[in-house]
SEZA-924476 format. One record per residue: residue in one letter; x, y, z of N, C-alpha, C, O in turn. Coordinates in steps of 0.1 Angstrom, whole numbers, plus 5000, padded with zeros to 4 digits. Layout:
% residues N
AXYZXYZXYZXYZ/...
//
This chain:
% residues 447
X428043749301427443619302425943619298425343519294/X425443739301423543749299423643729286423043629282/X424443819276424643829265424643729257423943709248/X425643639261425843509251424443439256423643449248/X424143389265422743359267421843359261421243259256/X421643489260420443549249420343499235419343469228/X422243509231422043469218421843349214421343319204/X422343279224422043119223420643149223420343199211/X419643139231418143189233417443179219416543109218/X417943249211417543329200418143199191417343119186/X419243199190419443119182418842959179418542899168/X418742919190417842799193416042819189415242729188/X415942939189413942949185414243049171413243099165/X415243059166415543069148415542949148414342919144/X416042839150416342689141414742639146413942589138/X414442649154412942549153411742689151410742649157/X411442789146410842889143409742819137408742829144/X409642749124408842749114408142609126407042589123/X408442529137407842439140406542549146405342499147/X406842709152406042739161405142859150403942869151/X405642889145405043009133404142919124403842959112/X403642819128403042769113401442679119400742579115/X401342769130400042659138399542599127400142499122/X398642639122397542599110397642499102396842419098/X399342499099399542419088398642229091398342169101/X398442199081397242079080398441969080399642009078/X397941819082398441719088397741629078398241519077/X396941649073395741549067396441619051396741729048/X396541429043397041459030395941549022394741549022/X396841629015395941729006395541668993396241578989/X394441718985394041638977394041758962393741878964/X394341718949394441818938393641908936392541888933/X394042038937393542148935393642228952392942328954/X394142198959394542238970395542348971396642328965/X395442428977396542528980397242478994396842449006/X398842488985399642438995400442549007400942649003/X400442519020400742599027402342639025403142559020/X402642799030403542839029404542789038405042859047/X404942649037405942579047407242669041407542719030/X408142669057409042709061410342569061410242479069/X411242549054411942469058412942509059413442579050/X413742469071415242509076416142429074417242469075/X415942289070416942199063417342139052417042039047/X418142219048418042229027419942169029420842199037/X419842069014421342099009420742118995419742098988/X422742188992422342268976421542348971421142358960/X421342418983420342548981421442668992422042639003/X421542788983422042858994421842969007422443039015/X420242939000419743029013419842929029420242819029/X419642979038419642859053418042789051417842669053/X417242879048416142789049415542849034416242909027/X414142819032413042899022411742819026411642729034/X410842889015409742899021409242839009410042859000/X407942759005407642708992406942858988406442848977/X406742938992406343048981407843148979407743268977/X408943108979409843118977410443098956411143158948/X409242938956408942928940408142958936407842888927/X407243068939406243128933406343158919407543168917/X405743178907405943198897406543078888406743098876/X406842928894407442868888406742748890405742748898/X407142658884406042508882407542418889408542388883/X407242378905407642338914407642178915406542148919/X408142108914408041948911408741918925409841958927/X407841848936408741808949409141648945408241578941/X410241598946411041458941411241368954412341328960/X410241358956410441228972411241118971410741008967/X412341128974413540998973414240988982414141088990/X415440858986416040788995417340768989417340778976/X418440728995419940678988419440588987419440568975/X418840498993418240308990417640278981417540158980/X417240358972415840348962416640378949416940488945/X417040258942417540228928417040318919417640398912/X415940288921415040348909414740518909414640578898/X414640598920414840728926416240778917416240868909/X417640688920418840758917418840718897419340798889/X418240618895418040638881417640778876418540838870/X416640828879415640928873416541058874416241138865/X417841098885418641198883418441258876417841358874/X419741148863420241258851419241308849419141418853/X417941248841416741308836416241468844416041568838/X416241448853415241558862416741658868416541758875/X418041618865419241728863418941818849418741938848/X419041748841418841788823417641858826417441958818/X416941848833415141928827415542038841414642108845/X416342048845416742138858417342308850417242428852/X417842228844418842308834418142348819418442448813/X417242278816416442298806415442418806415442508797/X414642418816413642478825413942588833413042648840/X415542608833415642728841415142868841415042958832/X414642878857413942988856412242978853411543078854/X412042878851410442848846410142688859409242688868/X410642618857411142478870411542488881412542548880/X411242458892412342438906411942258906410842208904/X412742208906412742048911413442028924414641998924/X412942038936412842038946412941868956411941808958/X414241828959414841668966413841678978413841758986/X413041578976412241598997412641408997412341318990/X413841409013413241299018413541309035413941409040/X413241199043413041179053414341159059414441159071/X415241139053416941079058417441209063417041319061/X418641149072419341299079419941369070419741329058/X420641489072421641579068422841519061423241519049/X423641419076424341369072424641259060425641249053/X423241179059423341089049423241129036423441049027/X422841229034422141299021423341369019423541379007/X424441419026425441469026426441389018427341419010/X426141269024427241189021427141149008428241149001/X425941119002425241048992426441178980427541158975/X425641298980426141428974427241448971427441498960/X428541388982429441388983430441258977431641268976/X429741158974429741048966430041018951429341058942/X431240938950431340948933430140908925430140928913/X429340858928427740858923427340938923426740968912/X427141048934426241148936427041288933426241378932/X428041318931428841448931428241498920428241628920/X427741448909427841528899426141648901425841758897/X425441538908423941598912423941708919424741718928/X422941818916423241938927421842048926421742168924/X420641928929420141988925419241968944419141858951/X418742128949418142108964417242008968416441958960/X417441968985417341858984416241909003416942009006/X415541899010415041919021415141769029414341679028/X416041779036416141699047415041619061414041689065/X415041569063415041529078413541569076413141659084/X412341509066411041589061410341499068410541379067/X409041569079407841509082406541549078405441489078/X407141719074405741809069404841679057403841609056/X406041699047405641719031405041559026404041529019/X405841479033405241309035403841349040402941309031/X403141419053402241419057401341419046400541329043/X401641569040400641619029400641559017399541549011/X401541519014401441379001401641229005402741199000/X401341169009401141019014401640959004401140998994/X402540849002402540768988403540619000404440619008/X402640508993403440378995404840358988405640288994/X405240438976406840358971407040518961406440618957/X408540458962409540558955410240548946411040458945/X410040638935410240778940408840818935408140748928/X408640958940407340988938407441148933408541198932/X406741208931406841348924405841408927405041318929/X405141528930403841598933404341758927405141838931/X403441758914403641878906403042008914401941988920/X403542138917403042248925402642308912403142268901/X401542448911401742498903402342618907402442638919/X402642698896403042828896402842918908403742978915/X401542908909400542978918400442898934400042968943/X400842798936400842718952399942618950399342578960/X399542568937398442478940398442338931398642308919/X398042248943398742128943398042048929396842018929/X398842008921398441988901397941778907397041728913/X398641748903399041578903400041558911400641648916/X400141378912401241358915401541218905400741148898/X402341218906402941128893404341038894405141068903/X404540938885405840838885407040938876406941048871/X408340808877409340938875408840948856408741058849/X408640788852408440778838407640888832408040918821/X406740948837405441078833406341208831406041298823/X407641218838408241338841409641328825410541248824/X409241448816409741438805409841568803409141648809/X410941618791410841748785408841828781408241938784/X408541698771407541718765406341768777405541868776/X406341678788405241668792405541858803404541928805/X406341888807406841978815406442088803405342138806/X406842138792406742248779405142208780404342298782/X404742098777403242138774402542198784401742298782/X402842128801401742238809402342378812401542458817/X403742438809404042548805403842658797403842778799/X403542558786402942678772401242678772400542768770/X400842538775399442518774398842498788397642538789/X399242458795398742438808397742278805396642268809/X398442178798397742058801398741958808399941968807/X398041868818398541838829399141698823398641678812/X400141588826400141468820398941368827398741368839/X398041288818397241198817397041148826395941148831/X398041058833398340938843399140978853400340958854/X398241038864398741038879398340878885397640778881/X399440918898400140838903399640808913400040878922/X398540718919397440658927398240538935397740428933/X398940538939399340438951398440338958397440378965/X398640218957398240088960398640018969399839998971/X397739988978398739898988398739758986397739698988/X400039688981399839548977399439408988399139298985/X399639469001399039439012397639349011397439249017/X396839409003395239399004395939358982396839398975/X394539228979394239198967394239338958393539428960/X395339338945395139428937393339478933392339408932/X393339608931392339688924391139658934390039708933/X391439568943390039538955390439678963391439738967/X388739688964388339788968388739848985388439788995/X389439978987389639959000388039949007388239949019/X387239939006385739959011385339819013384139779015/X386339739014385739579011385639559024386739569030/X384339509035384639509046385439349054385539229050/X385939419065387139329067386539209074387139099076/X385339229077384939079083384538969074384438849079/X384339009060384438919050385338829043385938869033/X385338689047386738659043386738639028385738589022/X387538669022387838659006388438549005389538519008/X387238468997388038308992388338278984388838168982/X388138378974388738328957388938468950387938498944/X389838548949389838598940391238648929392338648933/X390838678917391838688907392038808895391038798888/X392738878891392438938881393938958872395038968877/X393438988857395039048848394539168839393639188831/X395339208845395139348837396339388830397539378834/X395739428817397139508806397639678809397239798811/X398139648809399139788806399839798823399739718832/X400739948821401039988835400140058848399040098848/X400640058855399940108867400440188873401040118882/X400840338876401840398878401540388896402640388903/X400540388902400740308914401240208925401140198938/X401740158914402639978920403539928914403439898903/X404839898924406039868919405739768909404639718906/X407539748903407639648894408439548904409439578912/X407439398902407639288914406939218915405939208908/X407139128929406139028938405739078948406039178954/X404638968951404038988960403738848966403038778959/X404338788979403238678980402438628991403338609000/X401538598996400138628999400438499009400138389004/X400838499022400738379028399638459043399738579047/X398638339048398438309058399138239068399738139065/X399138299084400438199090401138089085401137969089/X402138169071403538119068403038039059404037969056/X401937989050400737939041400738059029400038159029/X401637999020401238109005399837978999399337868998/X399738128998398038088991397938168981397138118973/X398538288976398038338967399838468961400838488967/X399438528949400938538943400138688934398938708932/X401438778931400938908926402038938921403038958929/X402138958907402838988901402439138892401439148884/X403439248894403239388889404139458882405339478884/X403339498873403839618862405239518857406439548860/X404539398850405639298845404939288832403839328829/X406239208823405439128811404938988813405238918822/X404138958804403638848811404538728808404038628812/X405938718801407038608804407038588818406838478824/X407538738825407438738840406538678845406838598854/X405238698843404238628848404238488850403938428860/X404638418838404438308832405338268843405138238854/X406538278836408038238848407638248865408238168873/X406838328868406638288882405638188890405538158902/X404738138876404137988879404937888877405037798886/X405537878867406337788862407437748872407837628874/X407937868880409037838885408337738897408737628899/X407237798903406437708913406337578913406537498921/X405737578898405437398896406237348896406337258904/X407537358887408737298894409537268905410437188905/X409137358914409337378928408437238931409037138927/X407637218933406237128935407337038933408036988942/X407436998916408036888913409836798917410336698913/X410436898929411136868933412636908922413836878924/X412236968913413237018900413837158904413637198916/X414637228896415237378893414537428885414037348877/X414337538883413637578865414937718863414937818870/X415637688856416537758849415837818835415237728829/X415737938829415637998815416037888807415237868797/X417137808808417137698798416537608794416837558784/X415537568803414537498804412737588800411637538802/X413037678797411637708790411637748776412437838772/X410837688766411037658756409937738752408837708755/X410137838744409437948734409137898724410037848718/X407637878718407137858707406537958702405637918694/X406638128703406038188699406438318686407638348685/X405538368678406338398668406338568670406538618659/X406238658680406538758686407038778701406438788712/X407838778698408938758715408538858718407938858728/X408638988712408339158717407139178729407039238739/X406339088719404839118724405139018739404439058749/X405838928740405738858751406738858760406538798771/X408138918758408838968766408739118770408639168782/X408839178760408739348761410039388755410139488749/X411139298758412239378754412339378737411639318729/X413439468736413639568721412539648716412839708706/X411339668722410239708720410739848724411439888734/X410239938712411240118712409640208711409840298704/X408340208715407240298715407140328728407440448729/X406840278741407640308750407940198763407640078761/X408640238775409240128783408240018788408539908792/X406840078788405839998794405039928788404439848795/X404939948771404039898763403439748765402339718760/X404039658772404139528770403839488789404239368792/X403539538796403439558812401839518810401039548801/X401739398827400539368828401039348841402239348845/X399439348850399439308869398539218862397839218852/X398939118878398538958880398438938894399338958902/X397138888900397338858913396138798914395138808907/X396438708926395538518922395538498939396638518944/X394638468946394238448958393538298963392338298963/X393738238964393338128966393238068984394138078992/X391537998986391837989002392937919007393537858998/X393437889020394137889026394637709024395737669026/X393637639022393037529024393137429007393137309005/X393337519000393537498981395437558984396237478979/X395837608988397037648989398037538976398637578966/X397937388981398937338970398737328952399437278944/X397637398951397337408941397237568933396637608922/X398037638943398137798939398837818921398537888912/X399737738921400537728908400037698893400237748881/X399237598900398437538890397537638885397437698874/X396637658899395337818895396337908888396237908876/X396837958892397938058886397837998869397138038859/X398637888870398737878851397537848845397537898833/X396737798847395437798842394737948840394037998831/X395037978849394038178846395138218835394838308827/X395638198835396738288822396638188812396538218801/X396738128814396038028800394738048794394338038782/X394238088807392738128796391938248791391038258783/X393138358800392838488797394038598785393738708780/X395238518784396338568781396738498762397138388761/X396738538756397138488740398338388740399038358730/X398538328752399638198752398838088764397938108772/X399637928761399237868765400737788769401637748762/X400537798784402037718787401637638797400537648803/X402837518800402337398804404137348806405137398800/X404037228816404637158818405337008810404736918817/X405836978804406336868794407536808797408336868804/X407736708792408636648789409136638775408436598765/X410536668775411136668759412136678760412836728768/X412636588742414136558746414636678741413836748734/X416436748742416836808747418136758748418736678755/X418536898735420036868732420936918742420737038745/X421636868747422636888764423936848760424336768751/X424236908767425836878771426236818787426436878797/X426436668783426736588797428036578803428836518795/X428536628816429336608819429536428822428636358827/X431036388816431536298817433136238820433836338818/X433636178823434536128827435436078815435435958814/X436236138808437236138800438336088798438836078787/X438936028811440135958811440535958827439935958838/X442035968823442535978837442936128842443236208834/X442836178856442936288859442936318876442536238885/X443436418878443536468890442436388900441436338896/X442736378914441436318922440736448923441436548925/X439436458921438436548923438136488937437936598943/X438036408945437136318954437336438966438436448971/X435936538971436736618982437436548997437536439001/X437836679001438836639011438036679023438536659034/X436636759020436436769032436136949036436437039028/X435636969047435837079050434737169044433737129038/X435137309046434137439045433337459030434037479020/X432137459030431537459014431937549010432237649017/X432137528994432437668983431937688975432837728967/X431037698970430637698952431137758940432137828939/X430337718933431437768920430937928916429737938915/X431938068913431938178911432038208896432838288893/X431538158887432138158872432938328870434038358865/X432038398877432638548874434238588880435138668876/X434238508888435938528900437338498888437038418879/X438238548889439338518883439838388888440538318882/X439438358904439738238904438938138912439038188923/X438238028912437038028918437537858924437837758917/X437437868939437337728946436237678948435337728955/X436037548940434737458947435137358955435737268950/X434937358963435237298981433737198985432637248989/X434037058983432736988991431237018985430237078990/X431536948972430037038967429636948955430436918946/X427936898956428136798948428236868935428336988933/X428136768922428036798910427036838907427136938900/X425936808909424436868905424237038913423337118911/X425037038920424837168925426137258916425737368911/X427537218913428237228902427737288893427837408890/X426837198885426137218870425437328871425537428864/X424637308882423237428887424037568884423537628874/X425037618891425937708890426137788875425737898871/X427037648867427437648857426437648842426637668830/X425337618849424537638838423237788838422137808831/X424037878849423838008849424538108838424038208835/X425938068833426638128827426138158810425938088800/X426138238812424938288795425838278786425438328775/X427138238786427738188771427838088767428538068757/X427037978774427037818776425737858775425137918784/X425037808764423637778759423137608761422137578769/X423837518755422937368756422837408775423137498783/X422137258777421637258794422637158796422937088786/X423237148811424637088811423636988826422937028835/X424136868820423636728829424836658835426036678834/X424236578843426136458847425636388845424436368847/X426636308835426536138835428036108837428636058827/X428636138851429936088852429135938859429535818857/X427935968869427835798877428835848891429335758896/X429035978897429636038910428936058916428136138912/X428736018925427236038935427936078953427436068964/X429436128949430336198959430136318957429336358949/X430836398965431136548965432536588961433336498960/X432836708958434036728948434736858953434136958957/X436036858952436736978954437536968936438036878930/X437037128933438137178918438637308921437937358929/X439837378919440637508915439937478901439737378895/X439637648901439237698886440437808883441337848890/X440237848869441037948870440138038857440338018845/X439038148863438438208857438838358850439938378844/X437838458851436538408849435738338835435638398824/X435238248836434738158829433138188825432038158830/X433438248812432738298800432038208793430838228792/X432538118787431938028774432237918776432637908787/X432337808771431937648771433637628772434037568782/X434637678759435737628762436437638775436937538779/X436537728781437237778791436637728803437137748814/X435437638801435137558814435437418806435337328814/X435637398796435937258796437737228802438337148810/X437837338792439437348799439737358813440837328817/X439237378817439037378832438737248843438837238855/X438237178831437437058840438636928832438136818833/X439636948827440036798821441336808826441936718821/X441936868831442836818844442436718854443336658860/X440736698856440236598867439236518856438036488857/X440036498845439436408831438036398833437436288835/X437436518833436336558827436336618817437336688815/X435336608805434536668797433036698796432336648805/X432436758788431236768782430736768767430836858759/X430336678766430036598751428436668751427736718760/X428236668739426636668732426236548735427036448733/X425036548739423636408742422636488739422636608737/X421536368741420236438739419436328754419336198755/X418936428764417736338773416336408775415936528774/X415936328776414236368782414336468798414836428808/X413836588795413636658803412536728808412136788798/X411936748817411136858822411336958816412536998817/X410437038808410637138806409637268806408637228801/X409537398810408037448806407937488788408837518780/X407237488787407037548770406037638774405337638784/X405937728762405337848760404837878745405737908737/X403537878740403037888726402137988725401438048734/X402437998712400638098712399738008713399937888716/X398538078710397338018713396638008700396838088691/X395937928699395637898685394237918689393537868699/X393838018678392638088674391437988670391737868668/X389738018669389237928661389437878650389137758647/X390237968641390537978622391237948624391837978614/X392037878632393537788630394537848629395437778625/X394738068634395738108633395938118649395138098658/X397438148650397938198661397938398657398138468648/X397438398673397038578669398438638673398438728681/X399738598669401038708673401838698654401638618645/X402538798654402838788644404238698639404738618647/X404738708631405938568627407238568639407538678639/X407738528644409538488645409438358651408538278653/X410738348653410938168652410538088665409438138668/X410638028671410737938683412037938684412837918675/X412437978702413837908707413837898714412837948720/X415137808723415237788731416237868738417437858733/X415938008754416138108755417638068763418037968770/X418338198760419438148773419138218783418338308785/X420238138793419738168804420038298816420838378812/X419438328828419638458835419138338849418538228850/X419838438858419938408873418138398876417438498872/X417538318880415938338887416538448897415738498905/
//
């Protein structure tokens, strides 16, 4: 009995060892060019020692990969940093650090998503967060060879090229990864003191920020938005998120179908098809306004980008070729019967709308990106409606067909609509500074 004791004993101060063997180790994030301590870690998957030691990759250019199962963008970067696992062997360790248990990281692994990944992974981590601090994920902190701490960087930085060059040459990639807290006004200074209240401030900046997600931000005082921040977007995005406001204001929807492109380089103003690289076309935006100006945040918003940005967008009315739903003949009673709301699923093979008016119908239906014109009622129904569909409903025929059993159709009209438009900007010399393509009118995607 002393016996098994003991080993229990023993065995219990092996598994927490490295918490007691490692006084010294530092708590306070390290900063580049730091030598990193010889941490002990005892909870690894896909490694087959029980624990190792980070001078364990001594001689190798060690990349720690701080990620979550939650974090989309983390499980993107895989393949890439599997391929450069295998590329690099023997010269690379790419090393998984996150905070989640055994079990869940287990599970992930064990996952038709994750099965094919197998690259080590350190569990249950409070050391390695300490020593590298970072607001969002996923994040990377290059080791060198030697134990000493290089950059840290986004997954985008992490490439064959950039990995071979500090290998053969030892040059580091350009753009480390400086974390922002979107909390506090972009690029404002953490040094700004706090008893200062900030009443106005705004700025747009081009390119990416390897610091700060791609997204919103928005800026309310007790439940009071006042101010809006938009990151590592193009500036359509930008645009689209005033626009969507003022029409918000105006009591309207703003659907993609409703914003009208006058410009003659979409690339430059969307980003997409754009092949030099994924970021080329990325700007941050963020607009603060006092508490007290609040209903006029939308407005500030489109005006600063109007005056700083090579487009000029605005609110209009114009007419606008549609497709109106109408009343066709005779047909089934649509009139509902009552009972539990449903809306319409265009994607479902078979989709119940239950108690729901038509303007919320259309709203639905004019999400479907194979149906281009903008779809209005002029049936003159100012009830609620129950339809069986029978989807999924793709393109215009297959919802017309759908709709004239309860002798509906949709005809071409043309009405006056709200709309946002979007133009270039016309120069002193009377050019617009973007280069040729046409004006259209865009289809549409989910806000």
């Amino acid at each position: 009995m002393k016996k098994i004791t003991m080993l229990i004993v023993l065995a219990l101060l092996c598994r927490n060892f490295y918490l007691f063997a490692q006084p010294n180790v530092p708590t306070a994030a390290l900063k580049p060019g730091a030598k990193i301590p010889d941490l002990l870690f005892s909870e690894l998957i896909n490694y087959p020692p029980k624990s190792i030691q980070v001078s364990s990759f001594k001689g190798k250019l060690l990349i720690l990969d701080f990620w979550a199962t939650w974090c989309s963008s983390c499980l993107s970067y895989f393949p890439k940093t599997e391929r450069l696992q295998k590329q690099f062997k023997g010269k690379l360790q790419i090393l998984g650090v996150t905070n989640q248990s055994q079990a869940k990281i287990q599970a992930f692994f064990n996952s038709p998503s994750g099965k094919r990944y197998h690259f080590p992974t350190v569990v249950n981590d409070t050391q390695l967060e300490k020593l590298f601090p970072h607001q969002y994920l996923p994040h990377y902190v290059w080791i060198a060879p030697d134990g000493t701490f290089l950059l840290s960087t986004s997954g985008a930085i992490i490439d064959s090229a950039a990995i071979a060059r500090y290998l053969e040459q030892g040059i580091l990639p350009g753009k480390a990864k400086n974390d922002l807290d979107t909390k506090l006004p972009l690029f404002l200074t953490t040094q700004y003191p706090a008893d200062n209240q900030l009443q106005y401030y705004s700025v747009l900046s081009k390119g990416h920020y390897y610091g700060l997600p791609t997204g919103n931000k928005f800026r309310r005082t007790k439940k009071v938005l006042h101010g809006r921040a938009v990151t590592n977007s193009t500036l359509f995005t930008i645009y689209k998120a005033a626009a969507f406001g003022l029409f918000e204001k105006i009591g309207e929807s703003l659907i993609e179908k409703r914003i009208l492109l006058e410009v003659r380089d979409l690339h430059a103003l969307k980003g997409d098809k754009v092949k030099v690289t994924e970021h080329d076309h990325d700007y941050n935006f963020d607009i603060v306004l006092p508490v007290e100006q609040a209903d006029s945040l939308f407005h500030s918003m489109l005006r600063t980008l109007n005056q700083y940005s090579p487009y000029e967008g605005r609110v209009e009315t114009r007419e606008v070729e549609c497709l109106a739903l109408v009343r066709s003949g005779e047909g089934a009673d649509f009139a509902t019967k009552g009972g539990k709301v449903h809306t319409f699923q265009p994607e479902k093979d078979s989709s119940l709308v239950n108690n729901l008016l038509i303007s919320d119908f259309l709203a639905k239906a004019n999400t479907i990106p194979g149906i281009k014109p903008y779809l209005i009622d002029s049936t003159g129904y100012t009830g609620k409606v129950d339809f069986r569909l029978n989807g999924p409903i793709r393109d215009l025929e297959k919802l017309r067909a759908n709709l004239r059993p309860y002798g509906l159709d949709l005809v071409p009209a043309k009405r006056a609509l709200k709309v946002f438009t979007l133009r270039d900007k016309i120069t002193p010399g009377g050019e617009t500074n973007q280069s040729s393509e046409q004006s259209q009118l865009i289809s549409p995607r989910n806000k």
